[in-house]
C-alpha positions in Angstrom: 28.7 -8.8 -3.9 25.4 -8.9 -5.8 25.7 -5.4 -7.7 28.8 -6.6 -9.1 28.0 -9.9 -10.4 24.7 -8.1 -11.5 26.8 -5.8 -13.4 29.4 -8.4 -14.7 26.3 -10.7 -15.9 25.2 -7.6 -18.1 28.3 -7.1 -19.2 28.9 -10.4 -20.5 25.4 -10.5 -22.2 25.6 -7.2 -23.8 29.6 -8.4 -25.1 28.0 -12.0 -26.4 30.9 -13.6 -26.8 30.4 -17.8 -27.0 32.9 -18.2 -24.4 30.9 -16.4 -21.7 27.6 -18.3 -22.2 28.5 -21.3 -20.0 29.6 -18.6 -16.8 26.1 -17.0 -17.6 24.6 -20.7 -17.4 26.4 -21.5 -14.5 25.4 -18.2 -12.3 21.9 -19.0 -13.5 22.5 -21.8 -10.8 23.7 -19.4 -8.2 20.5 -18.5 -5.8 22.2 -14.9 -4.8 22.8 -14.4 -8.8 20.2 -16.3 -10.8 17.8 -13.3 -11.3 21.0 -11.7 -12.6 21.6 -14.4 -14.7 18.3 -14.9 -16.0 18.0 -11.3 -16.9 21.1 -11.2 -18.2 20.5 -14.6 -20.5 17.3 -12.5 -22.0 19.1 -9.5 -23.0 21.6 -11.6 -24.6 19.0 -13.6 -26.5 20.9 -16.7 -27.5 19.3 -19.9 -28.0 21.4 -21.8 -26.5 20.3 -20.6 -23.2 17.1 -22.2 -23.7 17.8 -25.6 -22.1 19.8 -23.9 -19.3 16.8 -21.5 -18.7 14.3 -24.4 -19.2 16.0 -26.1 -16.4 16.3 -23.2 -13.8 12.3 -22.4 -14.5 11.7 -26.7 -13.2 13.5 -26.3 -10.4 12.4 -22.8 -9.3 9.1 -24.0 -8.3 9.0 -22.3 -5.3 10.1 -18.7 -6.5 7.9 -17.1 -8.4 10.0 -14.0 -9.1 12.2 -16.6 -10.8 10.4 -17.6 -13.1 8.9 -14.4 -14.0 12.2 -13.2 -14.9 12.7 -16.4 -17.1 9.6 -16.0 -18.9 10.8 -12.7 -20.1 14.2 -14.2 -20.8 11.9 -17.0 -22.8 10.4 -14.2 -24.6 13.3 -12.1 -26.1 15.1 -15.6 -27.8 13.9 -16.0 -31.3 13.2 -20.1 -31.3 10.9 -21.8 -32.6 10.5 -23.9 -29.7 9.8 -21.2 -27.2 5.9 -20.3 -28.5 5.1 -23.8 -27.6 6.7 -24.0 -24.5 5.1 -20.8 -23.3 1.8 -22.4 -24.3 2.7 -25.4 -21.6 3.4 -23.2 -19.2 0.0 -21.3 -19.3 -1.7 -24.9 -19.0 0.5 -26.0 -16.0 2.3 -22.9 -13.4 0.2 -22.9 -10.8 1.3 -19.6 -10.2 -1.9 -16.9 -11.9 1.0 -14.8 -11.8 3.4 -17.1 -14.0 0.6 -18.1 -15.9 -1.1 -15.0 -16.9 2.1 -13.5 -18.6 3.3 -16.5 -20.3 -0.5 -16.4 -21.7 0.5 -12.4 -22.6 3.9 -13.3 -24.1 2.1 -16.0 -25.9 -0.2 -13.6 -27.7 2.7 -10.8 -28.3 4.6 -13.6 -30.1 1.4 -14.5 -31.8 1.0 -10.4 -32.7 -2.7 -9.7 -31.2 -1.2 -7.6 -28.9 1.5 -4.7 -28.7 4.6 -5.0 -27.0 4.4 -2.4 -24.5 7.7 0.1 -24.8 9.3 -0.1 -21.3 11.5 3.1 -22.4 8.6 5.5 -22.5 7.7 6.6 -18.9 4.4 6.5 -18.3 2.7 10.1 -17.1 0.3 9.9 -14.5 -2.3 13.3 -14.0 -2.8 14.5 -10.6 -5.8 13.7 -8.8 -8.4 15.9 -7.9 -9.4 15.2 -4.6 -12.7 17.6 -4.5 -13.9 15.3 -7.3 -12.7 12.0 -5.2 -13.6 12.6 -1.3 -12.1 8.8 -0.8 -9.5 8.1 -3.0 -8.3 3.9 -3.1 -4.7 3.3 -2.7 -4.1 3.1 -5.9 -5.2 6.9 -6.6 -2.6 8.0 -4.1 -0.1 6.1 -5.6 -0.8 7.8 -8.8 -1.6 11.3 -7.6 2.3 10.9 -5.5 4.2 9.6 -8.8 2.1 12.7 -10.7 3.1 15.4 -8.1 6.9 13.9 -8.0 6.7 12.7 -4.6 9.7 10.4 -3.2 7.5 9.0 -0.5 3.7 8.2 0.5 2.9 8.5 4.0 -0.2 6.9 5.5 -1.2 6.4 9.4 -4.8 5.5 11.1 -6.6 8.7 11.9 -4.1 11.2 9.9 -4.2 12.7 6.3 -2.0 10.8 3.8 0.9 13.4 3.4 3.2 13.3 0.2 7.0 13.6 0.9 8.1 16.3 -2.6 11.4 18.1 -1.9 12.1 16.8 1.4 8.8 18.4 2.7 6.4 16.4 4.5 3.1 18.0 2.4 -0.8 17.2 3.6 -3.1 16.0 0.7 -5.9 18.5 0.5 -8.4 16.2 2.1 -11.0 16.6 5.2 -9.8 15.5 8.4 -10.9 11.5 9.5 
């Protein structure tokens, strides 16, 4: 199933031995495993992966997520050739998605900007609805991940309520 080839593609990346590169390759061909195998190819780092990972981004034209997941697979092997060919594919993705982090990855590498820490969790401050009579979506996203909530419930006509503990809690807004 997909967890475990998920789990076996991390597993061979994090052991790096030569011998597993070509079944890392070779799931990277796998449509139910080749985010797997993409992700997997990154954290392993080797530049031999490169063509194989070239190759998969061509022919993933149609899956963005794809080649998202390459590009940060692109980004964590230390070759030469990979600040270049991040550079051609911030002239040519049609994707703005694609593009605008190749163009990011392309100015980490360079050094004008910080690689962000993924380990640090990012703390988010409660908003204050008095202050904010209509919040966007984004503010009760924010205000639910301060407040712990598991779940963000909207409906036409109703107060958005925030699922925290199992209870179903009303947002101290006015009525619509």
């Amino acid at each position: 199933d997909w967890w475990l080839r998920d789990r076996a593609a991390m597993a061979l990346a994090e052991i790096r031995d030569e011998s597993a590169l070509p079944h890392l390759i070779r799931l990277l061909q796998d449509p139910e495993s080749n985010l797997s195998a993409a992700a997997a190819l990154g954290a392993w780092g080797a530049p031999q992966a490169l063509p194989a990972l070239l190759e998969a981004y061509k022919q993933a034209t149609a899956f963005t997520d794809l080649r998202l997941e390459i590009l940060d697979a692109f980004a964590k092997i230390q070759d030469d050739r990979v600040g270049p060919l991040l550079q051609k594919i911030v002239q040519v993705d049609p994707s703005p998605l694609v593009k605008d982090k190749a163009a990011r990855l392309v100015r980490q590498r360079a050094g004008e900007i910080d690689v962000v820490d993924t380990a640090a969790p990012r703390v988010f401050a409660p908003v204050d609805f008095a202050a904010n009579a209509e919040p966007s979506l984004s503010d009760l996203l924010r205000h639910a991940r301060a407040v712990s909530a598991s779940d963000l419930h909207l409906g036409a006509g109703t107060v958005p309520r925030l699922r925290i503990h199992g209870r179903l809690t009303p947002l101290p807004m006015p009525e619509p």
